[in-house]
C-alpha positions as CSV (number, residue, x, y, z in Angstrom):
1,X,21.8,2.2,-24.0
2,X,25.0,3.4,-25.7
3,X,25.4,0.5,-28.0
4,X,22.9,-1.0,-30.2
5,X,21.7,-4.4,-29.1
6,X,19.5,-6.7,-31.6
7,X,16.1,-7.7,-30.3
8,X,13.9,-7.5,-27.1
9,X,16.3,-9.7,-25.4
10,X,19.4,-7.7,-26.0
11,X,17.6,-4.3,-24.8
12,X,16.6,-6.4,-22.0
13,X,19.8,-7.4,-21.1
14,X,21.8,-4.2,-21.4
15,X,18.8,-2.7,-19.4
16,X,18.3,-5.5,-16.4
17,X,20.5,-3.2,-14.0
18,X,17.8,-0.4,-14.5
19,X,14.9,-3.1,-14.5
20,X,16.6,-4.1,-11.2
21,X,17.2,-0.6,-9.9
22,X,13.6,0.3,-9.8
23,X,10.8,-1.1,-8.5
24,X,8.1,0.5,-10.1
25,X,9.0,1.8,-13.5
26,X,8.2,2.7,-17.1
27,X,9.6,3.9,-20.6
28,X,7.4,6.0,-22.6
29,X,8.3,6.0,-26.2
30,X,8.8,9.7,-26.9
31,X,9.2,10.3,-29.8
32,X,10.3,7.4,-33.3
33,X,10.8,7.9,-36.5
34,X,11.3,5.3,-39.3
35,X,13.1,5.3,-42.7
36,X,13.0,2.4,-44.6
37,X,13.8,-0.8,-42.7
38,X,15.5,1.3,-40.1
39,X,13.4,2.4,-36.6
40,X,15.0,4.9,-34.2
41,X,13.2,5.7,-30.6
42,X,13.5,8.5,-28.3
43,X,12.7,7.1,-24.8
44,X,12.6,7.9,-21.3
45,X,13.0,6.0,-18.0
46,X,11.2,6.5,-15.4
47,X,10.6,4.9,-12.1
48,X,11.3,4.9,-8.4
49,X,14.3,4.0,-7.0
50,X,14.8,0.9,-4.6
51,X,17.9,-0.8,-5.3
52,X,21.9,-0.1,-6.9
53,X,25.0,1.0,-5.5
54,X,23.7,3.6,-3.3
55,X,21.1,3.7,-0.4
56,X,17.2,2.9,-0.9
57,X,15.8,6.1,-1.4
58,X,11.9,6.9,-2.6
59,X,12.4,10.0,-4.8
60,X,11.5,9.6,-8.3
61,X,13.8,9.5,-11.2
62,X,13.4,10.7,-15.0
63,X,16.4,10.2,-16.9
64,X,16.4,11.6,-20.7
């Protein structure tokens, strides 16, 4: 994400062109820290590709 968007829905949202993108995926949390009522989370996407603006392929993707 490169802006900050409130709530599940919002990260769901700026993310559904990823969610689309690849069938079988996950995001492992790798690493959060909290200060007071602020949370900040290192994650990483990973999945297989299927679908975007380039051919099907079935190589795996890991994007930091």
């Amino acid at each position: 994400m490169d802006t900050p968007h409130p709530g599940v829905e919002g990260s769901i949202a700026s993310e559904k062109k990823n969610f689309d993108a690849f069938a079988v995926w996950q995001m492992p949390i790798r690493d959060i820290i909290a200060e007071g009522d602020n949370v900040a989370a290192y994650l990483v996407f990973e999945g297989s590709h299927v679908r975007h603006s380039v051919a099907k392929t079935t190589r795996q993707q890991v994007s930091n």
